[in-house]
N, C-alpha and C positions, 0 to 999 in steps of 0.2 A: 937886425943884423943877421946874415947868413954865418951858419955854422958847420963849414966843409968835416970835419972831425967827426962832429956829431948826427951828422943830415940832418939839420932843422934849422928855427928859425928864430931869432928871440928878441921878445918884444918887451922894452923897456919905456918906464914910466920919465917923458922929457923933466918934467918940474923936481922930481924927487931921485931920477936916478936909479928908483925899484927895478926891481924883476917882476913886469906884467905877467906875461905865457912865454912858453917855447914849444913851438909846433912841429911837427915832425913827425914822420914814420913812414915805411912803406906803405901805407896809405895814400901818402902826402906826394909817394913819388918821389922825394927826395933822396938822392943819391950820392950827390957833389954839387948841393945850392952855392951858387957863385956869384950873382948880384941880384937885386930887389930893388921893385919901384912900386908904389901908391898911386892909383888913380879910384876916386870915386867911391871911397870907402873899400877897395880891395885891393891886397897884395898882390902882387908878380913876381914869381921868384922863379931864377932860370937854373935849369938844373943839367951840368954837363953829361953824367953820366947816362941820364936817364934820357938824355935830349928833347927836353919838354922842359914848359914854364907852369907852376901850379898857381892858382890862383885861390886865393884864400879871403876871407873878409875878416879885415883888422879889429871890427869890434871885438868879433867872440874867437876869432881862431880857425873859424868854420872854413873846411875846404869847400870850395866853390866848382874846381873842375881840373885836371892836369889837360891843357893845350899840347896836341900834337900835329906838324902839318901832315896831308896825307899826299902818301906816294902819288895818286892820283890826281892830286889840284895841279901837277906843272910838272914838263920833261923832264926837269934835272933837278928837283927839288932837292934841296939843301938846310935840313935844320941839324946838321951835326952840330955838336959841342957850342950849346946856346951859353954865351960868358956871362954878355953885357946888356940889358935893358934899359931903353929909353918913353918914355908915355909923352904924347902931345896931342891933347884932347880925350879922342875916344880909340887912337889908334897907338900901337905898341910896337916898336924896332927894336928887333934881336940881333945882334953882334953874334954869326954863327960862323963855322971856320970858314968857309968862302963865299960867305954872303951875308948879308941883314933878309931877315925876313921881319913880315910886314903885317901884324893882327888886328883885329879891330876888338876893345877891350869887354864892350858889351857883352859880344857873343861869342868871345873866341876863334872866328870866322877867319882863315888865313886872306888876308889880299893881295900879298902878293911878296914877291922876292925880289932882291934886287942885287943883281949880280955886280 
């Protein structure tokens, strides 16, 4: 569950309900976490403030990489204010203010925008 209040993230135990971890920090990039998806053993969490999505591994908590596009993959690139995430297979759709952009989750590899 993303924690806008808090900047972090907090991982709960399905069967019991517990408090696993809660991840978070300027580390983490997190700023304004606003939604989260699992693919592969790794988290995705989209962060408005920071306009990036962190990617983390569910096991242990471990940051894996904060994803940003770069001004130079495309003329009008657009990864403001990243909401929403979607994962289907190895690629990842950001709901950003005037566009989804388009990642592939392996590598954090931008592919593309889609206006």
């Amino acid at each position: 569950m993303t924690n806008l209040g808090t900047n972090s993230v907090t991982e709960f135990n399905v069967a019991t309900g517990g408090l696993v971890r809660v991840i978070g920090n300027e580390s983490y990039g997190m700023n304004s976490p606003s939604d989260i998806a699992i693919s592969g053993g790794d988290g995705f969490v989209t962060d408005n403030d920071s306009n990036s999505v962190t990617e983390f591994q569910v096991a242990t908590g471990s940051l894996v990489r904060i994803i940003r596009a770069k001004k130079s993959a495309y003329a009008n690139p657009d990864y403001s204010d990243p909401s929403v995430i979607a994962i289907s297979g190895d690629d990842a759709f950001v709901m950003c203010d005037n566009s989804i952009t388009e990642f592939r989750t392996t590598t954090g590899a931008l592919i593309r925008e889609i206006q």
